[in-house]
Structures are given as structure tokens and as C-alpha cells.
C-alpha positions as CSV (number, residue, x, y, z in Angstrom):
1,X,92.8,49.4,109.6
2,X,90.0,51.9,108.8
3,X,91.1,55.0,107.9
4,X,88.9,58.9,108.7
5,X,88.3,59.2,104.5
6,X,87.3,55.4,104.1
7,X,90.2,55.7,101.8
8,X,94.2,55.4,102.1
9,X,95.6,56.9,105.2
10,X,95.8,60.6,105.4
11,X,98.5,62.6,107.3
12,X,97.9,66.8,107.9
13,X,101.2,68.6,108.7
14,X,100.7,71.7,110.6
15,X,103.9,74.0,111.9
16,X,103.1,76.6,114.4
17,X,104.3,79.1,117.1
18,X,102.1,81.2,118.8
19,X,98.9,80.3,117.6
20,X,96.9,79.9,120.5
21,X,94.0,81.9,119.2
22,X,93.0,80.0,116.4
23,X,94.8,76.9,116.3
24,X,91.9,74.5,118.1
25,X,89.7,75.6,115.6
26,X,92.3,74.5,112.7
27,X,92.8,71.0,115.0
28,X,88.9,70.4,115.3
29,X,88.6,70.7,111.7
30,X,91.3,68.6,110.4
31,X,90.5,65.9,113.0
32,X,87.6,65.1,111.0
33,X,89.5,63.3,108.3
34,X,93.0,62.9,109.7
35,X,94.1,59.7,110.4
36,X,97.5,61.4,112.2
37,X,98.4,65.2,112.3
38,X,102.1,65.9,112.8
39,X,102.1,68.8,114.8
40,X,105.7,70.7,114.4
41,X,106.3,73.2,116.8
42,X,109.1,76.2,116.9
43,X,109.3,76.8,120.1
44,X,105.6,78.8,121.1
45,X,105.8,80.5,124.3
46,X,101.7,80.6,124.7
47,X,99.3,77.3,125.1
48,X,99.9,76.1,121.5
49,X,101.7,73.2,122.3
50,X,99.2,72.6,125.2
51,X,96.2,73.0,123.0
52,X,97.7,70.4,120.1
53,X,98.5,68.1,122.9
54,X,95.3,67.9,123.8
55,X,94.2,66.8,120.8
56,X,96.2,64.0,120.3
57,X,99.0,65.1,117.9
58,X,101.7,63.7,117.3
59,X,104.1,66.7,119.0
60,X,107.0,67.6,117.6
61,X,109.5,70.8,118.6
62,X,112.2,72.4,116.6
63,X,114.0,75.5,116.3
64,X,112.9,77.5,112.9
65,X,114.3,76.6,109.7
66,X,112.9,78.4,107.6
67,X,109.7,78.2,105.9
68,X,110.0,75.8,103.2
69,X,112.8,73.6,105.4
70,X,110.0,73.4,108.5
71,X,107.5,72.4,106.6
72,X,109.8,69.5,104.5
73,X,110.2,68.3,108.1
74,X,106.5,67.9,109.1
75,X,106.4,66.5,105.5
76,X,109.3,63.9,106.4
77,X,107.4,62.7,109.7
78,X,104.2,62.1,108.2
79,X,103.3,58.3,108.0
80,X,100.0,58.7,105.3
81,X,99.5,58.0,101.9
82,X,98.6,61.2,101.2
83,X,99.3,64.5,103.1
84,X,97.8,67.4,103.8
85,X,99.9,70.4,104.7
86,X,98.3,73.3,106.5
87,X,99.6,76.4,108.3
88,X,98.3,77.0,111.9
89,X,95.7,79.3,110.9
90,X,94.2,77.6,108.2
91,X,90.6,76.0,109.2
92,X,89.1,73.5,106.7
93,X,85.7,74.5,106.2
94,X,82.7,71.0,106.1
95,X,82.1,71.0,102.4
96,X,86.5,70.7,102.1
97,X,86.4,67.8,104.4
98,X,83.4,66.1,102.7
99,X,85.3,66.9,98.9
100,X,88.4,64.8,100.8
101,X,86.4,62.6,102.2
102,X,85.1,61.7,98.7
103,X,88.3,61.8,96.9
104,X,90.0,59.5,99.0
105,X,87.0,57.2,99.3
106,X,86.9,56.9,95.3
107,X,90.8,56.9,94.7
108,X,92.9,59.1,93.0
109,X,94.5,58.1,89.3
110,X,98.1,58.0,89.8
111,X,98.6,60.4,87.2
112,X,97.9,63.0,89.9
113,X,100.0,64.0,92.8
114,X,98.3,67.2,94.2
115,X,95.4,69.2,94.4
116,X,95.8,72.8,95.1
117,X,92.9,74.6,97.3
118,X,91.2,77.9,97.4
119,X,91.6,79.9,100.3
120,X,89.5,82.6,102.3
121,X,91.4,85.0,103.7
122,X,90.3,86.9,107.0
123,X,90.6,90.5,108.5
124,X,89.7,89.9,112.1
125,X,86.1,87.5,111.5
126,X,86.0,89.2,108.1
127,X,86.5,87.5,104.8
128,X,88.3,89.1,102.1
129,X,86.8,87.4,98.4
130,X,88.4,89.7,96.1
131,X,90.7,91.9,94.7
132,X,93.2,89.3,93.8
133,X,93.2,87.9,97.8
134,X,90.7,85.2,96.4
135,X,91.1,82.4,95.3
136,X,94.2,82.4,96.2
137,X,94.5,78.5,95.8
138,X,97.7,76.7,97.7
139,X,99.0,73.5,96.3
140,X,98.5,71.4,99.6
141,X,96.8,68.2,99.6
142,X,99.9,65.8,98.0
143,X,101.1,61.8,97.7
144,X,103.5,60.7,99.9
145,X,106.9,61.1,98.4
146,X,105.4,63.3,95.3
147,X,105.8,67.0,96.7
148,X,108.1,68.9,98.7
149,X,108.1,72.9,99.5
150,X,110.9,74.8,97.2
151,X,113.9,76.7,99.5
152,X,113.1,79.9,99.7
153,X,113.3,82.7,102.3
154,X,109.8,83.7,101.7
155,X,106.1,83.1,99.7
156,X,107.5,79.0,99.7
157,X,105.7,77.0,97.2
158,X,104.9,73.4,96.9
159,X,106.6,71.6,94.1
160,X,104.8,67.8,92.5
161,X,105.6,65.3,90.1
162,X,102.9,64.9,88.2
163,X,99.8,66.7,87.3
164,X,97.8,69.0,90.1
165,X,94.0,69.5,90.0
166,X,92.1,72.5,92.0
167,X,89.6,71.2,94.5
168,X,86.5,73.6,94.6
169,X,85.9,74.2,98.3
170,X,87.9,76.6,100.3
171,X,90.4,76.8,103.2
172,X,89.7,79.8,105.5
173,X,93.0,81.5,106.0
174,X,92.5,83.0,109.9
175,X,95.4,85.6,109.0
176,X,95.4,88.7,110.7
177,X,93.5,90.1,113.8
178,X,93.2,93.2,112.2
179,X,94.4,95.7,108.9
180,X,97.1,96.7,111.1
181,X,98.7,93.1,112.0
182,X,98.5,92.9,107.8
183,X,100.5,95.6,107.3
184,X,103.0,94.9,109.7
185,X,102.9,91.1,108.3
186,X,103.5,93.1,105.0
187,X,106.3,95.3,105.5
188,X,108.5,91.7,107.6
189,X,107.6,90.2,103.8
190,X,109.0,93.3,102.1
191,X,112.2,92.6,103.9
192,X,112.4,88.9,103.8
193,X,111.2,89.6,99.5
194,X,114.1,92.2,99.5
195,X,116.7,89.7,101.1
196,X,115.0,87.2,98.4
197,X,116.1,89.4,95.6
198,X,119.4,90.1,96.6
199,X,121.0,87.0,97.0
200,X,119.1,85.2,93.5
201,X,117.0,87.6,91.6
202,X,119.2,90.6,92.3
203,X,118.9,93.3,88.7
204,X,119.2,96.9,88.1
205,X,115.9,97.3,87.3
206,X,114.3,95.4,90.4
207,X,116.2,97.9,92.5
208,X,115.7,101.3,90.0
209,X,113.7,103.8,91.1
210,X,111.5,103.7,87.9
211,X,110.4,100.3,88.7
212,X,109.3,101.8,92.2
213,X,106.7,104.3,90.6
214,X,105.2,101.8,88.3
215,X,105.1,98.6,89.9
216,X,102.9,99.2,92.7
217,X,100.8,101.6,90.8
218,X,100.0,98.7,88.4
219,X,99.4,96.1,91.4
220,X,96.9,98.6,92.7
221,X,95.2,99.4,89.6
222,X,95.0,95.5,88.8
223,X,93.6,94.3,91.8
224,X,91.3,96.6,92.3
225,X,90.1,97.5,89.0
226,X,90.9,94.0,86.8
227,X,90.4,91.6,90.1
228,X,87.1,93.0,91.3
229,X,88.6,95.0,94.0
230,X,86.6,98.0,93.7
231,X,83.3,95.9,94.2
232,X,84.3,94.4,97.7
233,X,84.6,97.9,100.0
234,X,86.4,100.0,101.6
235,X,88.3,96.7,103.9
236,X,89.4,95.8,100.5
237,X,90.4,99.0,99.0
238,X,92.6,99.6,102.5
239,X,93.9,96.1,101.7
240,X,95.0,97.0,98.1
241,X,96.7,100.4,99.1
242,X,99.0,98.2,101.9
243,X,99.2,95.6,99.4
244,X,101.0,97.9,96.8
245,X,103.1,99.8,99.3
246,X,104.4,96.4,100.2
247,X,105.4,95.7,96.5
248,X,107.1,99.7,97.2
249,X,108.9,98.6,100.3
250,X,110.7,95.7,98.3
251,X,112.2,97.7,96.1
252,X,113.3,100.3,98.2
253,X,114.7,97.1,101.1
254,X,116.4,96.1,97.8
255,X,118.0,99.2,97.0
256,X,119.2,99.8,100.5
257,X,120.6,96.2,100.8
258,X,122.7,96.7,96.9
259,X,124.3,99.9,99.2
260,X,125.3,97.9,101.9
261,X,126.5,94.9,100.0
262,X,127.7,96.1,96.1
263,X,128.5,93.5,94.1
């Protein structure tokens, strides 16, 4: 059968809930060069599951697992040779269809089993390209049986056998309506990171209040200063101040959680 690439058959994994206002627009895009998308829902409550009907998913529902554990399970369902795993607000731009396109059409050596890809993220309809929030590139694009997303509470990660190369064109990463949706998003991470900590990575120092002065200090200073922050505005600049308060909140959601529950 002929396949969307010209190539082996790709699968794009997409879990969702509630992401009714950019989630056609991530659909379109990977409908260009997806011969199935897997479509995992986690119980949305607005027309997501509507919209990816409509555009001939195949739907699945299922009460959240987790990050990594929801997106194994898309992973699982997916019938391609390769797969690409997206979030529901991740849109692939034309020049990343066209680099797939040509990668599956030419073959891959076996050697690899991933490609990780930049991504774009977005204030609202703004793009953020630096200060450490570019390029931000995501192992996603990876052989069937080859890659699986690590446990973990939070920041999940996709794990390969074999070698990984970097694509060049970007995913834009449709984020956040606005700064204040990213700090909100921020301080839910700090928890999850806190509860993260606790339970595996759980030291003296991570909690101490020395590493609360000088942590975020040096996150702000690096991003902005080594990472090219300070030549991207003031969207930026209000980015990088949130961003180092979240690294703040983790500590302090870790020292509160060592109070509740000493060792």
C-alpha cells in the first residue's frame, strides 16, 4: 500500500484533553504525512474529541496515567514503522513535514532509532527563540519498538536504542494563551518537580535554603545573559523571572513536603 512519506508507514501519537483551541491545527498538520494518528484521549469535556473525530483518528479514551504511562499507550496502539509522538499543541510546521517526507522516502540506516526535533515555543501567537526556550529539541520521531517515554511524574523523556540525530526544522509548541497561563503551568510543575524529588532525588541540599538563593539566581543569570535572553525583549525577560521562580518554588514544595513526610 502507499504510504503519506512514499516511505514505510508512519503512525503520530497525540494524547489530549481540552485542547479544542489548537488541536485542528496540530491534526491538519500531521495529516499531511500520517498514514494513522492514534488519537488518545483523557476524558476532554470541550469538542476535542469531536474535532479529532472529524478527522479521521483513530479515537481512543482513557483515564490519565500519567504522562510518560499515556503516552507508552498511544505508543502501544500505533500500527507504523515509525512513530511520531506529539502533544496536542504541537503543530508541525511545512519545511518539518517535507524533512519527514524526505527521510522516510530515502530510508533511515538502522543504526538510528530517533531523531529529536526543535521546537518553537508560543506566548499567545508569539514565538519565544531564546533565552534557553529554544531549541528546545524533543526526542520524538522513533522506530517502532525502539523508544519508550521514561516513568516519571513530570518533564517525561523519550528513551532509544540506538543512536538519535536532530532534524533541523521546528515543531511550534502552541503552549500557553498568555504569561499568566505560563506561570500557572509553572508553579503545577513546581509541585509535581517537588513530589519528583521527594520520592527519588530527595537530599539535604535540594531542600536547603542556600540552594534556594543560588539556584534560581544562576538560572536567571544563564538564560538571560549566556542563552541570549537579554537580546529577545521584555516577553522574554518576564519569561526568565517566572522561569527562575519556578526553579524557587521546587525547593521550597520540597522543603514543605520533607516536613510533612520526614524520613
Amino acid at each position: 500500500m502507499p504510504t503519506k512519506t512514499g516511505g514505510p508507514p508512519l503512525s503520530v501519537t497525540i494524547v489530549a484533553q481540552d485542547e479544542e483551541r489548537i488541536v485542528a491545527e496540530v491534526l491538519r498538520s500531521a495529516s499531511a504525512i500520517a498514514d494513522e494518528i492514534v488519537f488518545l484521549d483523557s476524558g476532554s469535556s470541550d469538542r476535542t474529541p469531536a474535532i479529532a473525530r472529524d478527522f479521521g483518528v483513530r479515537f481512543y479514551q482513557q483515564k490519565w496515567l500519567g504522562y510518560a504511562e499515556q503516552k507508552n499507550t498511544a505508543i502501544d496502539l500505533a500500527l507504523g514503522e515509525w512513530i511520531l509522538s506529539l502533544d496536542a499543541d504541537e503543530a508541525l510546521t511545512p519545511a518539518l513535514q517535507e524533512e519527514i517526507r524526505g527521510l522516510m522516502q530515502r530510508g533511515v540506516p538502522e543504526s538510528i532509532a530517533g531523531f529529536t526535533i526543535p521546537r518553537v515555543l508560543f506566548i499567545g501567537n508569539r514565538p519565544v527563540r531564546g533565552g534557553g526556550f529554544y531549541p528546545d529539541a524533543q526526542l520524538r520521531l522513533i522506530r517502532k519498538g525502539r523508544g519508550r517515554f521514561a516513568p516519571r511524574i513530570i518533564h517525561e523523556s523519550m528513551k532509544v536504542d540506538g543512536r538519535v540525530v536532530q532534524l533541523k526544522h521546528d515543531l511550534l509548541h502552541y503552549a500557553y494563551r498568555n504569561v499568566e497561563d505560563f506561570a500557572q503551568t509553572m508553579d503545577h510543575y513546581a509541585r509535581l518537580s517537588a513530589q519528583h524529588y521527594l520520592e527519588h532525588e530527595n537530599t539535604a541540599w535540594r531542600a536547603s535554603r542556600l540552594n534556594e538563593l543560588l539556584t534560581p539566581a544562576w538560572t536567571f543569570f544563564y538564560r538571560q545573559i549566556a542563552r541570549g535572553g537579554i537580546f529577545h525583549g521584555a516577553l522574554c525577560w518576564r519569561l526568565n523571572v517566572i522561569y527562575a521562580g519556578y526553579v524557587r518554588q521546587k525547593i521550597r514544595y520540597l522543603r514543605e513536603l520533607r516536613r510533612q513526610y520526614p524520613a
